[in-house]
VOPAGU-2260 file (C-alpha; in pm, 1 decimal, decimal comma):
REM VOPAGU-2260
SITE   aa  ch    i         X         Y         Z
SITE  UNK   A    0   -8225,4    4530,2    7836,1
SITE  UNK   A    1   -8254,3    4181,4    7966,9
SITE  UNK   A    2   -8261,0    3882,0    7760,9
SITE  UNK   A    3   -8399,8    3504,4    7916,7
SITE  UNK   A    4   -8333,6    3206,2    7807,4
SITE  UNK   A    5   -8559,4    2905,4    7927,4
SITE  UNK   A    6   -8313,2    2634,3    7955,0
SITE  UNK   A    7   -8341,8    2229,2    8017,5
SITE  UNK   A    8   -8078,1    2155,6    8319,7
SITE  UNK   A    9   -8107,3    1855,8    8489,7
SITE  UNK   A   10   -7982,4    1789,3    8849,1
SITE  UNK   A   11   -7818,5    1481,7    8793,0
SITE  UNK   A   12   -7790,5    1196,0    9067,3
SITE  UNK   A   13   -7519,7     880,2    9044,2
SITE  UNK   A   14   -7701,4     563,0    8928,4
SITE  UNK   A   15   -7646,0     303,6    8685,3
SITE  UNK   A   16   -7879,8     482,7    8418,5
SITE  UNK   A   17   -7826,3     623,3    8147,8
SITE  UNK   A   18   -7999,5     979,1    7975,9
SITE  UNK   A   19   -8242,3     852,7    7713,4
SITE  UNK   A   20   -8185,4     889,5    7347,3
SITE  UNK   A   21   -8430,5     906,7    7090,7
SITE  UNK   A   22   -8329,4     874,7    6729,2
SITE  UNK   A   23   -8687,6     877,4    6560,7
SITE  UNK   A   24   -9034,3     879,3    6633,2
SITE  UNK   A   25   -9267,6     639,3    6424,2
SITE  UNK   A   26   -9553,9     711,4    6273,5
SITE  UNK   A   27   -9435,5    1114,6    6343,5
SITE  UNK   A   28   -9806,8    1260,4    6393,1
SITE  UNK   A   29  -10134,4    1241,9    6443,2
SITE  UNK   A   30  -10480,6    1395,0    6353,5
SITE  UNK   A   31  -10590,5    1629,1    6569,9
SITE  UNK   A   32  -10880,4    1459,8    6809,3
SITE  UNK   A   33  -10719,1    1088,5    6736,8
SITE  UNK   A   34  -10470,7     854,2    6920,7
SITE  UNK   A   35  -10229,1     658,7    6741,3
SITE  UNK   A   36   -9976,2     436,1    6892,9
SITE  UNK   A   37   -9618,8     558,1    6836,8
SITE  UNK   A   38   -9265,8     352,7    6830,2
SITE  UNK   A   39   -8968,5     576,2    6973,7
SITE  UNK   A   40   -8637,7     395,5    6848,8
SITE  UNK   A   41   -8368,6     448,9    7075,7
SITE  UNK   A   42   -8227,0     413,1    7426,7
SITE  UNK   A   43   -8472,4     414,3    7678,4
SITE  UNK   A   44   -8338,7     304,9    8039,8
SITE  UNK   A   45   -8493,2     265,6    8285,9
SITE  UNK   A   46   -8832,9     236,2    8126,8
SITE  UNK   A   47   -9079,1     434,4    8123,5
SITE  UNK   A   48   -8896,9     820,6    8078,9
SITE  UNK   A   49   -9082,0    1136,9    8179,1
SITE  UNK   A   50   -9154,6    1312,9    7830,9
SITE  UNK   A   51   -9191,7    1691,4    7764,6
SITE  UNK   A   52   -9450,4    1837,4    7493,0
SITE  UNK   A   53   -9410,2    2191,8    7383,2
SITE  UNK   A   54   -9809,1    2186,1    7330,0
SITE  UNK   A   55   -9988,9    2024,6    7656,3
SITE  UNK   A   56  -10254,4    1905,4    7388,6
SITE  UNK   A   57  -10073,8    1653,6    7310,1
SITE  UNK   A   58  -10007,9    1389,3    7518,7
SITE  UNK   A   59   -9743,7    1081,2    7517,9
SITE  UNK   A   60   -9868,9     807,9    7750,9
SITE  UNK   A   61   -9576,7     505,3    7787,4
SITE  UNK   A   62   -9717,2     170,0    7760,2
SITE  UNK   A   63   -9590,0    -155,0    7906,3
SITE  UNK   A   64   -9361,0    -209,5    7580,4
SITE  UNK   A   65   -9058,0     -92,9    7611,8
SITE  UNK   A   66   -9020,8     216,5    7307,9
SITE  UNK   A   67   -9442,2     220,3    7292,8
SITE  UNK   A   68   -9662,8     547,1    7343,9
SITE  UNK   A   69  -10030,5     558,4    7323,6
SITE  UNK   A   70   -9985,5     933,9    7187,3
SITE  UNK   A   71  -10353,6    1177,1    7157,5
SITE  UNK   A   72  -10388,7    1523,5    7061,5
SITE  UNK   A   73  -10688,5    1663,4    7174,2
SITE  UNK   A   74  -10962,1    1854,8    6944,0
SITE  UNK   A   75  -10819,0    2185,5    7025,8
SITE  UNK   A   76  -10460,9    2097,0    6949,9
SITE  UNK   A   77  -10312,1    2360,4    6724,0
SITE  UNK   A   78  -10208,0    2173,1    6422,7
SITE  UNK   A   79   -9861,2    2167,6    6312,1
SITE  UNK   A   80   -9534,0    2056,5    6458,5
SITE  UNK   A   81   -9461,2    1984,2    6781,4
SITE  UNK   A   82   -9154,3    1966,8    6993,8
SITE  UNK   A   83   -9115,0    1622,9    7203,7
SITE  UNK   A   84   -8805,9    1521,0    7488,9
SITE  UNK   A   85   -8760,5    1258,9    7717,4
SITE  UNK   A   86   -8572,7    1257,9    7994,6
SITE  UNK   A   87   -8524,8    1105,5    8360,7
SITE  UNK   A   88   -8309,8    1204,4    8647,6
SITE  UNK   A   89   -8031,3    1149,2    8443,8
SITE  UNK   A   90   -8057,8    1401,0    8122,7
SITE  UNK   A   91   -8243,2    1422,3    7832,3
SITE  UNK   A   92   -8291,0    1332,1    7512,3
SITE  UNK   A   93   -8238,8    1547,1    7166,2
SITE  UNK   A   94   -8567,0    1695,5    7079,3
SITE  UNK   A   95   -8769,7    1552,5    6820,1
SITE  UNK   A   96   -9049,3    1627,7    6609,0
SITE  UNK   A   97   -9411,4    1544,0    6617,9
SITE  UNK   A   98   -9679,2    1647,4    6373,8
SITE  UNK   A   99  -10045,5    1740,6    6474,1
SITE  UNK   A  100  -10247,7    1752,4    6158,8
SITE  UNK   A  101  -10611,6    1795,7    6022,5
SITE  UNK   A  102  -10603,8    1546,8    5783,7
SITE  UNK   A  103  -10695,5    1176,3    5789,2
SITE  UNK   A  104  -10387,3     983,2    5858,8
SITE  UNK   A  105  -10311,8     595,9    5738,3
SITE  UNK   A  106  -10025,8     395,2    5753,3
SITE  UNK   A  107   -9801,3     287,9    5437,9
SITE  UNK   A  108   -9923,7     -62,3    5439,3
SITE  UNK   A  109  -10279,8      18,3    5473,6
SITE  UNK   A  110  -10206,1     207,6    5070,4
SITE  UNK   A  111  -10300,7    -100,9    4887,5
SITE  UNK   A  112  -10572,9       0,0    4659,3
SITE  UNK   A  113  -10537,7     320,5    4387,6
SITE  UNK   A  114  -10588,3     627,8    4562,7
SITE  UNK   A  115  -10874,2     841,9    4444,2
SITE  UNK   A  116  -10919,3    1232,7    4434,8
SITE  UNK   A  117  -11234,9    1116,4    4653,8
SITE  UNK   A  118  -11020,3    1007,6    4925,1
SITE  UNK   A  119  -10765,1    1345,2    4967,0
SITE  UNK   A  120  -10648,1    1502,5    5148,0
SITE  UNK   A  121  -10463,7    1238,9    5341,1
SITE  UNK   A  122  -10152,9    1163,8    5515,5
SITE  UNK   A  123   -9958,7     840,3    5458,6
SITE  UNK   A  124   -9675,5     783,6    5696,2
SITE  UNK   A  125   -9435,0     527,7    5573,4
SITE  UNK   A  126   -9039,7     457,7    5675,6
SITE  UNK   A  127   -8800,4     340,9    5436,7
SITE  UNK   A  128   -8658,6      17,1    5591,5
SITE  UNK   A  129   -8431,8    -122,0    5361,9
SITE  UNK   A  130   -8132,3      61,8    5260,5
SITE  UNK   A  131   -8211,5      66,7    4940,9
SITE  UNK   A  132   -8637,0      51,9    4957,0
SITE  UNK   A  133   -8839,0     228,6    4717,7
SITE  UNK   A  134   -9208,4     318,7    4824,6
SITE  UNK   A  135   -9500,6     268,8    4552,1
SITE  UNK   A  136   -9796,7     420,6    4573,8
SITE  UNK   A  137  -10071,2     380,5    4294,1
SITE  UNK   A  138  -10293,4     686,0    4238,9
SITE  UNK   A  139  -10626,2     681,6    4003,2
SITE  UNK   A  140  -10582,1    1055,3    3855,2
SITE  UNK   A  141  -10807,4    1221,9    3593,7
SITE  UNK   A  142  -10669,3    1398,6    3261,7
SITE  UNK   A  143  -10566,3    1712,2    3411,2
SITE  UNK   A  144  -10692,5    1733,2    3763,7
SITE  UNK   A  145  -10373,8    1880,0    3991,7
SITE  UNK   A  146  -10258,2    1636,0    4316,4
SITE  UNK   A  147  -10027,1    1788,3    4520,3
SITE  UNK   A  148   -9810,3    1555,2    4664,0
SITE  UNK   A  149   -9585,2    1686,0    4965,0
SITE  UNK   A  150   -9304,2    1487,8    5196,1
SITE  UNK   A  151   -9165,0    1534,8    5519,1
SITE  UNK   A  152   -8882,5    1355,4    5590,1
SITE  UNK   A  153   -8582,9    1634,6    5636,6
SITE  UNK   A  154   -8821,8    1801,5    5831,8
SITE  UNK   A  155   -8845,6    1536,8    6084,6
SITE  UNK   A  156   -8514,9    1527,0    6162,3
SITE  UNK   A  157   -8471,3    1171,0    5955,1
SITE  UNK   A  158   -8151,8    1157,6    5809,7
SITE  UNK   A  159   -8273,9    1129,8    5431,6
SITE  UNK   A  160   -8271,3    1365,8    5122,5
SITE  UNK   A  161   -8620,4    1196,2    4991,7
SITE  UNK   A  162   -8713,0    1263,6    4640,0
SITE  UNK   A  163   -9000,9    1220,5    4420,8
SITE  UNK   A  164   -9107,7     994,1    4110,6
SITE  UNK   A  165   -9429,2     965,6    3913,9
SITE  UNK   A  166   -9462,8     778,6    3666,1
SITE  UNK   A  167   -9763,0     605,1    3380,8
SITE  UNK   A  168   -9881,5     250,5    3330,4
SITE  UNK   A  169   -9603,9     190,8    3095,1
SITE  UNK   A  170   -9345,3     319,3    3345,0
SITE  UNK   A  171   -9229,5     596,3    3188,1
SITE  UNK   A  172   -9148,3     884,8    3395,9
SITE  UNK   A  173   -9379,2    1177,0    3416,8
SITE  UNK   A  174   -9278,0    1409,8    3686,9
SITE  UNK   A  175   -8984,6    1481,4    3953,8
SITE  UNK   A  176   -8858,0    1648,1    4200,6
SITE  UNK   A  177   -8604,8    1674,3    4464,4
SITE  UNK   A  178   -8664,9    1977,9    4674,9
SITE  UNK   A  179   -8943,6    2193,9    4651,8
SITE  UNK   A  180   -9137,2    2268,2    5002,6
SITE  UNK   A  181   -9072,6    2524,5    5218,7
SITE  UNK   A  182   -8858,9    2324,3    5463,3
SITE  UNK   A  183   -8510,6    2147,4    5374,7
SITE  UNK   A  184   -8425,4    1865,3    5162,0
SITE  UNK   A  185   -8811,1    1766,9    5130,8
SITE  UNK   A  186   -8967,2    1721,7    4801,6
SITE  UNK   A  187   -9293,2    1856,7    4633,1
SITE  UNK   A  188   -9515,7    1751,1    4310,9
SITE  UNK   A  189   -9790,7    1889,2    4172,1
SITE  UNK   A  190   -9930,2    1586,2    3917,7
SITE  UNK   A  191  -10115,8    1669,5    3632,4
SITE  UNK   A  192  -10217,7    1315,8    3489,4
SITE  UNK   A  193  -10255,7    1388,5    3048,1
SITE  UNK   A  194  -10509,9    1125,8    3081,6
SITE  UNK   A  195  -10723,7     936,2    3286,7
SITE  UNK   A  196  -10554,4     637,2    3464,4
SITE  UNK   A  197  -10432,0     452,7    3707,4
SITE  UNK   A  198  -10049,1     654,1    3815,3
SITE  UNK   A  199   -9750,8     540,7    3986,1
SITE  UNK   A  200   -9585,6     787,4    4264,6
SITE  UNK   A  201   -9240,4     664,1    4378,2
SITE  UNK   A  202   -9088,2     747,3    4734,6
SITE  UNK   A  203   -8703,4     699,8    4782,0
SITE  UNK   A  204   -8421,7     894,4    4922,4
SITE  UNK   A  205   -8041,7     919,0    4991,5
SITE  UNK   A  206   -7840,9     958,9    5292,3
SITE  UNK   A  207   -7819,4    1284,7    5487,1
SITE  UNK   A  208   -7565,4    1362,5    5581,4
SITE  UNK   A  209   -7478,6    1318,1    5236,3
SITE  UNK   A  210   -7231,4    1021,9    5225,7
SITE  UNK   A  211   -6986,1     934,1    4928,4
SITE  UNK   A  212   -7131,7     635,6    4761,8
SITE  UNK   A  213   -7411,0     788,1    4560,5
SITE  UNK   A  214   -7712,3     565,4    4650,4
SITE  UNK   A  215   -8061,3     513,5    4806,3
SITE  UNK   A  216   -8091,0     491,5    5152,7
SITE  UNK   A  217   -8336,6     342,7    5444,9
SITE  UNK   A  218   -8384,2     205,6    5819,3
SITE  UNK   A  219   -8542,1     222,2    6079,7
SITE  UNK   A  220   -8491,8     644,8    6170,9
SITE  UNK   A  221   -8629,2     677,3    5747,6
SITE  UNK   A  222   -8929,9     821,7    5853,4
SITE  UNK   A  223   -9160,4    1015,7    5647,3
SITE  UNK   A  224   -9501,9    1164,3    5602,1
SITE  UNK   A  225   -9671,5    1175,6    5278,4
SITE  UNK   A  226   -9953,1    1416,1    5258,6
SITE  UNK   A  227  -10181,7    1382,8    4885,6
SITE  UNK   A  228  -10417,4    1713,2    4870,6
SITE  UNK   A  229  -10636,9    1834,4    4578,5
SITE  UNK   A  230  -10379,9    2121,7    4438,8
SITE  UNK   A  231  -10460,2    2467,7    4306,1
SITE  UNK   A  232  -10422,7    2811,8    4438,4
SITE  UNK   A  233  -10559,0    2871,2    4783,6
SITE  UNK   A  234  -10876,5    3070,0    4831,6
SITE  UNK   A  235  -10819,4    3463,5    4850,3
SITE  UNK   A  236  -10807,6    3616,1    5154,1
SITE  UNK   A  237  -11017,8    3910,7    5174,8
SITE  UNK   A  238  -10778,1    4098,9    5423,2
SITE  UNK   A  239  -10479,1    4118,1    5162,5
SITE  UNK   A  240  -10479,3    4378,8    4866,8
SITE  UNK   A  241  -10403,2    4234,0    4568,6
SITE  UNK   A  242  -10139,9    4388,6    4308,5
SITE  UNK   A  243  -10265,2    4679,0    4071,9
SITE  UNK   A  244  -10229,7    4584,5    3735,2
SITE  UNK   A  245  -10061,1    4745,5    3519,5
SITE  UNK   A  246   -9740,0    4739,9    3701,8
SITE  UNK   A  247   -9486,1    4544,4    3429,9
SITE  UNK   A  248   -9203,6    4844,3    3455,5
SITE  UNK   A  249   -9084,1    5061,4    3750,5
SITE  UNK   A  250   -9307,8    5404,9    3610,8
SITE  UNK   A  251   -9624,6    5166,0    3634,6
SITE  UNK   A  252   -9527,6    5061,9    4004,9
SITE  UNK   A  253   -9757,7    5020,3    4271,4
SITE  UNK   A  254   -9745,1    5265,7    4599,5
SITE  UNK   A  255   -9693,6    5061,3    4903,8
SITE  UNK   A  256   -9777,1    5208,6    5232,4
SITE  UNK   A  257   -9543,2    4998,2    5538,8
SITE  UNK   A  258   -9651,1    4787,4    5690,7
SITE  UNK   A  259   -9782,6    4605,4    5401,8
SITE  UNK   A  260   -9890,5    4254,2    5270,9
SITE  UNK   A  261   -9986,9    4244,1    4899,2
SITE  UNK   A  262  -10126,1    3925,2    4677,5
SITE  UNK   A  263   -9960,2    3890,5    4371,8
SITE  UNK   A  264   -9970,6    3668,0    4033,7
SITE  UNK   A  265   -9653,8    3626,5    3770,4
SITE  UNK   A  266   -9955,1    3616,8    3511,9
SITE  UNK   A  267   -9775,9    3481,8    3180,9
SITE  UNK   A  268   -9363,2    3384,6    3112,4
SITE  UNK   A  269   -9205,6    3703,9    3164,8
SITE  UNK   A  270   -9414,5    3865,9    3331,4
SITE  UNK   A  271   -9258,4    4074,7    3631,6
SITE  UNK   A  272   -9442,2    4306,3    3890,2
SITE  UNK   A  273   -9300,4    4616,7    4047,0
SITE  UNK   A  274   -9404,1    4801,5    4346,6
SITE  UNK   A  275   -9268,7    5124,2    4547,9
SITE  UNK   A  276   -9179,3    5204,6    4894,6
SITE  UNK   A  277   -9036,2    5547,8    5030,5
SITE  UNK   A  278   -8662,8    5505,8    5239,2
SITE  UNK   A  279   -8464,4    5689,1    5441,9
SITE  UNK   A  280   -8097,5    5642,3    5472,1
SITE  UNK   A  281   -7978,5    5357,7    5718,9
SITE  UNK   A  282   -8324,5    5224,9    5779,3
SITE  UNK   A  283   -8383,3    4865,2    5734,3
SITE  UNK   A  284   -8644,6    4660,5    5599,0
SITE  UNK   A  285   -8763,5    4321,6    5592,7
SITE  UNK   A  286   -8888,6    4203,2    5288,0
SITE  UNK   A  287   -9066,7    3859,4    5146,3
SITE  UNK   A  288   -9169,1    3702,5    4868,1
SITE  UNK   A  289   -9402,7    3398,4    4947,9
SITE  UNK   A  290   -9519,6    3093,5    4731,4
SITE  UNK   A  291   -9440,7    2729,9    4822,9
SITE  UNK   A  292   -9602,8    2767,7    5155,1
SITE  UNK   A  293   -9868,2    2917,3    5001,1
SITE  UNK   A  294   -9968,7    2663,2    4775,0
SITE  UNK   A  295   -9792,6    2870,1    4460,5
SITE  UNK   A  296   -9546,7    2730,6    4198,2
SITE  UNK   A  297   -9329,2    3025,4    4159,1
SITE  UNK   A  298   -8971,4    3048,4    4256,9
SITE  UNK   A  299   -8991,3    3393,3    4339,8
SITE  UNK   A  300   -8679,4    3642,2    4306,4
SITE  UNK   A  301   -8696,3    3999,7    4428,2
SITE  UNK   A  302   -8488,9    4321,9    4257,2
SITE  UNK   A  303   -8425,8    4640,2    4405,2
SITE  UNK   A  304   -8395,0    4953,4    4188,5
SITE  UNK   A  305   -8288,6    5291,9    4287,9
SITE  UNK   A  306   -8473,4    5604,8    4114,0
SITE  UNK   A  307   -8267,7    5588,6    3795,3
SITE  UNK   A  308   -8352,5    5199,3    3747,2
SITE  UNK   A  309   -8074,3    5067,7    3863,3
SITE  UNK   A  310   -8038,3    4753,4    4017,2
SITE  UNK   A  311   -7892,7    4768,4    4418,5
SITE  UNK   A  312   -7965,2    4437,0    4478,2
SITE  UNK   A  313   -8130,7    4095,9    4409,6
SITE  UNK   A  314   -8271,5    3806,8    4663,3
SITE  UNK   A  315   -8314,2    3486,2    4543,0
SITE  UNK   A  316   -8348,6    3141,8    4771,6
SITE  UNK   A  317   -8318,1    3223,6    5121,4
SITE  UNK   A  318   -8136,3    2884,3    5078,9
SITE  UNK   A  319   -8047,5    2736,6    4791,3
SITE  UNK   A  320   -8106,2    2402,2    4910,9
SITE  UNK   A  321   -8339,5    2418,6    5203,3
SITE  UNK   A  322   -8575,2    2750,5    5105,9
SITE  UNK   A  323   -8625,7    2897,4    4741,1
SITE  UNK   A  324   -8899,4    3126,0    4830,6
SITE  UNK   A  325   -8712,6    3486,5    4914,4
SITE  UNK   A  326   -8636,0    3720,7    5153,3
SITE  UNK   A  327   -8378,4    3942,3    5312,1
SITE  UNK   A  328   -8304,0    4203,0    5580,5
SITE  UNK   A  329   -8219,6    4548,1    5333,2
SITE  UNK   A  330   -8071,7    4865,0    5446,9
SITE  UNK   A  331   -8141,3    5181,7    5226,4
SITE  UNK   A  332   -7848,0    5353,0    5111,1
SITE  UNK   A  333   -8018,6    5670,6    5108,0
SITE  UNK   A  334   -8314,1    5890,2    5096,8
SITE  UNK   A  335   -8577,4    5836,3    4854,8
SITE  UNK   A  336   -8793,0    5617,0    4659,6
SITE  UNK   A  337   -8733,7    5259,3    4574,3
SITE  UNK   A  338   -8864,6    4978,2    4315,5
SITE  UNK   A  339   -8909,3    4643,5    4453,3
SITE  UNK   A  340   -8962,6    4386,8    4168,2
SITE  UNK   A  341   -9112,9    4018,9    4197,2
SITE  UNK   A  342   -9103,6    3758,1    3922,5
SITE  UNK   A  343   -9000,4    3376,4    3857,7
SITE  UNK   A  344   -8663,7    3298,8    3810,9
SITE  UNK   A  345   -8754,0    3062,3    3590,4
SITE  UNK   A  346   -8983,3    3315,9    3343,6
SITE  UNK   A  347   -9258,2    3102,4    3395,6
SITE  UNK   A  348   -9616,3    3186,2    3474,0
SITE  UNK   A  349  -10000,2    3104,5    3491,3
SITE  UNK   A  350  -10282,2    3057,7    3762,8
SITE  UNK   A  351  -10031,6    2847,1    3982,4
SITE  UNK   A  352   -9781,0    3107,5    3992,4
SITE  UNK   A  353   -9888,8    3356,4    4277,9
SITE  UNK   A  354   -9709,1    3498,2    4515,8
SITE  UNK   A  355   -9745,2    3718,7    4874,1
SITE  UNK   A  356   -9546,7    4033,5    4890,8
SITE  UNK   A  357   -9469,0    4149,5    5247,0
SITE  UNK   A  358   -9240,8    4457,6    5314,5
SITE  UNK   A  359   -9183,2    4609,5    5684,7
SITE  UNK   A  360   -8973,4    4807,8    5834,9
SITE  UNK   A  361   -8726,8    4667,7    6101,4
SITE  UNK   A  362   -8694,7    4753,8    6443,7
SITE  UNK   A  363   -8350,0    4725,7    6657,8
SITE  UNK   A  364   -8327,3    4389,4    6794,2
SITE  UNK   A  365   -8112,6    4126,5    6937,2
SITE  UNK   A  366   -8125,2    3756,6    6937,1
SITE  UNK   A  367   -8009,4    3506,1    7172,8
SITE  UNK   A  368   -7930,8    3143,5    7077,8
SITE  UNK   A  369   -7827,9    2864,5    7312,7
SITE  UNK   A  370   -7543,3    2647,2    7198,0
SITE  UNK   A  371   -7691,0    2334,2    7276,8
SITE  UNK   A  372   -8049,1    2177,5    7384,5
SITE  UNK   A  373   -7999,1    2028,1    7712,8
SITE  UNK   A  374   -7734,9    2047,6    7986,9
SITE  UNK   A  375   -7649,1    1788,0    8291,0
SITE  UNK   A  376   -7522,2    1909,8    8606,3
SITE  UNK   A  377   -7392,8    1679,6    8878,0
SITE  UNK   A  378   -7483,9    1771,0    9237,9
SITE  UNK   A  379   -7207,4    2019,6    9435,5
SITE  UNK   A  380   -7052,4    2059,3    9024,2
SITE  UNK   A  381   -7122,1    2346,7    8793,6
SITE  UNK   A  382   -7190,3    2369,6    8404,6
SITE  UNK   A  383   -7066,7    2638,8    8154,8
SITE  UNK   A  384   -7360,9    2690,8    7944,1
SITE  UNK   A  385   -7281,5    2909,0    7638,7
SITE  UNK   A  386   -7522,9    3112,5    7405,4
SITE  UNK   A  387   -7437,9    3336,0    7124,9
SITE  UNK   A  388   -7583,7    3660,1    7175,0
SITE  UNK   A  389   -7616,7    3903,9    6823,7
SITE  UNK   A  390   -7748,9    4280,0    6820,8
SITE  UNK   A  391   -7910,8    4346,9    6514,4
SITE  UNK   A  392   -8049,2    4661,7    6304,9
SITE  UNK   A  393   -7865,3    4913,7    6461,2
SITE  UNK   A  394   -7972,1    4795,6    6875,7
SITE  UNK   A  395   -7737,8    4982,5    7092,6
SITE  UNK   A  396   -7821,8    4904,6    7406,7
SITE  UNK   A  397   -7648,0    4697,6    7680,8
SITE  UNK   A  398   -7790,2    4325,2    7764,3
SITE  UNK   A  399   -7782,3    4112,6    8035,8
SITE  UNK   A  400   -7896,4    3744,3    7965,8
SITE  UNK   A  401   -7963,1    3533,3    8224,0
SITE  UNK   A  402   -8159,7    3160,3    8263,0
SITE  UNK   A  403   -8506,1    3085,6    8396,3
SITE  UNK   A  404   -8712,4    2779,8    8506,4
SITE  UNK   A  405   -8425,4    2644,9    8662,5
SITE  UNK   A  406   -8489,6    2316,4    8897,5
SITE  UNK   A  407   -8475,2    2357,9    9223,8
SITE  UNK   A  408   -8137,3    2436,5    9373,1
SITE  UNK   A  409   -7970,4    2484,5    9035,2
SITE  UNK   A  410   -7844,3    2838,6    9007,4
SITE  UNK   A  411   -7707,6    3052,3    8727,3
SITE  UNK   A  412   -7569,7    3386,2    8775,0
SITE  UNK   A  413   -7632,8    3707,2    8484,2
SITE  UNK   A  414   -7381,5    3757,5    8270,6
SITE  UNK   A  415   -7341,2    4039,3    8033,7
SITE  UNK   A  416   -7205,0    3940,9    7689,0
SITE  UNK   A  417   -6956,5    4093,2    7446,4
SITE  UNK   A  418   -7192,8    4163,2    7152,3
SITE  UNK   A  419   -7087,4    4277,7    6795,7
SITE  UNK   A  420   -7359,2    4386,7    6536,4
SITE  UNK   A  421   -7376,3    4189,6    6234,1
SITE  UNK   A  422   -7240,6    4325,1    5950,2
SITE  UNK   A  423   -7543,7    4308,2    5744,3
């Protein structure tokens, strides 16, 4: 078995120049059919650099300015992140990352007036300048009507923890949160407003890398998006089952047939859901539990239970700080049937707290991951490039891993790596 890795090496040629360096990207996306211009903070010389898009619907144009791209993503751009690098004959950049999105985008400044349910979804993207700044935007909520309020900060590579802040008219605080989406540091609010009125939502953040004075944080590489949506749980998709009720205790559990995707509700506090799959000794499965990313409140936790009801093992926060939906790679111990339970680990429940149940079983694999993004080769020299290779659910077989897309006269000979499975 033969495993590729498409690498960036770049044939380098003595000059005076330098590789560019990019430490942020400002605003970091765009809606998908529109052109924004975009400020890219870092070293850039000589100007212009040649840039690379992982999606060629997007497309970064320089402009006389030195750091300015007239950046457009086309109608059929497939929304979501993007990767972007820059690089001349010299190297290249760190990749950065670059949002495509379907929702109407502003800038921070242009947030002046109360923002009305009307108006959402939207996308503000703001930067924190000072090192201390605190963003303010006002939002005209009514009595109970939920506003989800997502940021991506972390997720853009900025180096920033942001949190969240809403408060009344008076000041006093309502809501908060620190983390809560599905990727990193980033945090996530669902406002319910106890009355009609004019709200305050609050933007700050530390340092990340943490650092030891315990402060707020900002500059120019504090770059965030703010996206305000009308919240709730997202329409049901026809194609996925949904849990058979009653199914409260392991004797009451639901049959799952694998592969297999089930929607799921924690429907009051306490309330847990248990389902059933059929194992044979040494196979491994994948299993999920879903939420944030689905729009859900839960913090989902899953149990395993052997045929006597005992517990063989619990999944919590694929990471405690970056992911708190959960999920894990399981091996059965044995032949037989097993319970899979789902609820919130914080006994909480209600509309908002749904979930999406996925269990599989897992194929050998391997994976292959290159120690480093870019490498720079100088002509007549040679490069080591290393990449940590890692055989997985019981893969046997030999590989060979070797590079592709190379530039012209740059070559790399196979190698076969000294693989251990993980002990998982």
């Amino acid at each position: 078995m033969r495993a590729s890795l498409t690498l960036a090496i770049f044939a380098a040629a003595p000059s005076f120049a330098a590789e560019p360096k990019c430490d942020y990207l400002f605003p970091a996306g765009v809606q998908r059919g529109g052109e924004i211009e975009v400020e890219a903070g870092g070293a850039f010389d000589p100007w212009p650099p040649q840039v690379w898009v992982s999606d060629p619907a997007l497309a970064f144009s320089p402009k006389d300015e030195k750091g300015k791209f007239a950046v457009r993503a086309k109608a059929e751009a497939e929304p979501g992140p993007k990767l972007v690098r820059f690089f001349n004959a010299e190297g290249a950049s760190a990749l950065r990352v670059f949002v495509v999105g379907e929702d109407r985008e502003i800038m921070e400044g242009d947030a002046k007036d109360p923002i009305g349910a009307g108006q959402l979804p939207m996308v503000i993207n703001g930067r924190l300048e000072g090192s201390a700044e605190i963003d303010q935007f006002a939002l005209a909520l009514a009595a109970e009507a939920p506003v989800d309020a997502a940021v991506a900060g972390y997720a853009l590579d900025s180096p920033m923890d942001p949190l969240l802040h809403l408060r009344d008219a008076r000041g006093a605080q309502l809501a908060y949160n620190h983390d809560g989406t599905t990727v990193g540091l980033d945090p996530r609010l669902v406002l319910r407003a106890p009355a009609d009125g004019t709200y305050t939502l609050l933007l700050s953040a530390f340092a990340y890398p943490p650092q030891a004075n315990i402060r707020f944080t900002g500059g120019k590489s504090a770059v965030y998006r703010l996206r305000l949506s009308l919240a709730g749980p997202p329409p049901a998709d026809p194609n996925i089952p949904t849990e058979a009720e009653p199914n409260d205790a392991p004797e009451q559990a639901m049959a799952l047939e694998l592969p297999a995707e089930v929607a799921g509700q924690i429907g009051a506090k306490g309330d847990r859901d248990c389902f059933r799959i059929a194992a044979k000794a040494g196979e491994w499965f994948r299993l999920e539990a879903r939420a944030a990313e689905a729009g859900f409140l839960t913090d989902p936790v899953l149990r395993l239970l052997d045929a006597d009801g005992k517990q063989l093992a619990e999944f919590d926060d694929l990471d405690a700080k970056e992911q708190h939906d959960a999920a894990a790679d399981w091996k059965a111990p044995a032949d037989g049937a097993f319970t899979l339970e789902v609820r919130d680990r914080n006994r909480r429940g209600g509309a908002d707290y749904g979930y999406r149940l996925s269990a599989a079983r897992r194929d050998p694999a391997f994976e292959v991951e290159a120690l480093a993004s870019a490498w720079k080769v100088a002509p007549g020299g040679k490069v080591d490039v290393k990449a940590k290779v890692a055989k997985r659910f019981g893969y046997a077989e030999k590989l060979k891993v070797w590079a592709s897309d190379l530039p012209e006269g740059v070559t790399a000979a196979p190698a076969e790596p000294t693989t251990r499975a993980r002990p998982r």
